[in-house]
C-alpha positions in Angstrom: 52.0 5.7 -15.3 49.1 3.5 -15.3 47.7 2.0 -12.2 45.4 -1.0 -11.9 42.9 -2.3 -9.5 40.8 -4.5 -8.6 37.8 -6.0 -6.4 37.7 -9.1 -6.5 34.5 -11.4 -4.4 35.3 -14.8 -3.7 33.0 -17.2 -2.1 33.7 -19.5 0.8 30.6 -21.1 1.4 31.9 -24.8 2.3 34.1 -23.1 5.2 32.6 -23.4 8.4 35.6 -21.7 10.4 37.7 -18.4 10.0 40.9 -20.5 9.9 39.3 -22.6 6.9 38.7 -19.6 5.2 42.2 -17.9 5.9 43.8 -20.9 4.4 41.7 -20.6 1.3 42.2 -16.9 1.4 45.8 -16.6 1.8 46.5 -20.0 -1.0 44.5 -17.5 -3.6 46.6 -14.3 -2.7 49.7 -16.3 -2.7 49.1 -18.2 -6.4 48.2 -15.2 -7.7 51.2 -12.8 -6.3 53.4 -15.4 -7.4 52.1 -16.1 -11.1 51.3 -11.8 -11.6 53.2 -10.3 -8.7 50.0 -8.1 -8.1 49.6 -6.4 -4.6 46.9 -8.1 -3.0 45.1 -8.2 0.2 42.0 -9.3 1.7 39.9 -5.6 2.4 36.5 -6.9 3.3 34.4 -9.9 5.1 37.3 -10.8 7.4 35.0 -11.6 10.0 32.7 -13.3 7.8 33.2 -17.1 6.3 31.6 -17.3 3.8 32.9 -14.8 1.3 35.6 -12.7 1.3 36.6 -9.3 -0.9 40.5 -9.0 -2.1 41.9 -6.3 -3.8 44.5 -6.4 -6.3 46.6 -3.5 -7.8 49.7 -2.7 -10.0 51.3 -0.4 -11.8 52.8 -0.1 -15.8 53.4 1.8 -18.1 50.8 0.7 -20.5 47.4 0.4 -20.6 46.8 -2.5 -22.4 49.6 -4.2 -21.3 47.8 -3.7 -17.8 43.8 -4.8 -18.9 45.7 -8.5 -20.2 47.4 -8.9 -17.3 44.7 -8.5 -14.6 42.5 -10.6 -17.7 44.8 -13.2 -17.1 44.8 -13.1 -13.3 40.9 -13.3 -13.7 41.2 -16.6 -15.8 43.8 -18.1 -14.2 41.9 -17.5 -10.3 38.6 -19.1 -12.7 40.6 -22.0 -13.4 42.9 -23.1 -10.1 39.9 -21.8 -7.8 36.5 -23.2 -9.9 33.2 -21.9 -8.0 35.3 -19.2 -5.8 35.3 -16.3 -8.2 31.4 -14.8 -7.5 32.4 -10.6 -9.4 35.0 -8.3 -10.2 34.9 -5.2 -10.8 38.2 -3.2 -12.0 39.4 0.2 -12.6 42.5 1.5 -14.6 43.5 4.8 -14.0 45.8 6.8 -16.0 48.2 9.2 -14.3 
């Protein structure tokens, strides 16, 4: 069993309210549970707006089939959110 996770800093600079954040927040977690189906969540800066930390995890049964995916997931939040992505950091463990 291999598990997956991730960090994920994302910055919300041109929000000026919680609530424009959230929306910004919650339209990344949805894209990207519905194009990887990755367990995500927002785990930091909730009270802040202008950057927020998500976490991402899954679990496969192989190891590189787990570093592409979460590559991909990288690429693809580059590409439908350009600017947002600030660093990642990620961690595959092998049980």
């Amino acid at each position: 069993m291999v598990i997956v996770t991730a960090k994920i800093l994302i910055a919300t600079e041109d929000c000026y309210t919680l609530k424009d954040k959230r929306k910004i927040i919650n339209s990344i977690k949805q894209k990207l549970k519905n194009q990887f189906n990755f367990s995500i969540a927002e785990v930091d800066y909730q009270d802040t707006y202008h950057q927020s930390l998500i976490g991402i995890a899954f679990v496969t049964n192989d190891k590189q089939f787990g570093n592409t995916i979460l590559s991909k997931g990288i690429n693809f939040l580059e590409t439908a959110f350009p600017g947002r992505l600030v660093d990642y950091e990620f961690d595959i463990d092998i049980k």
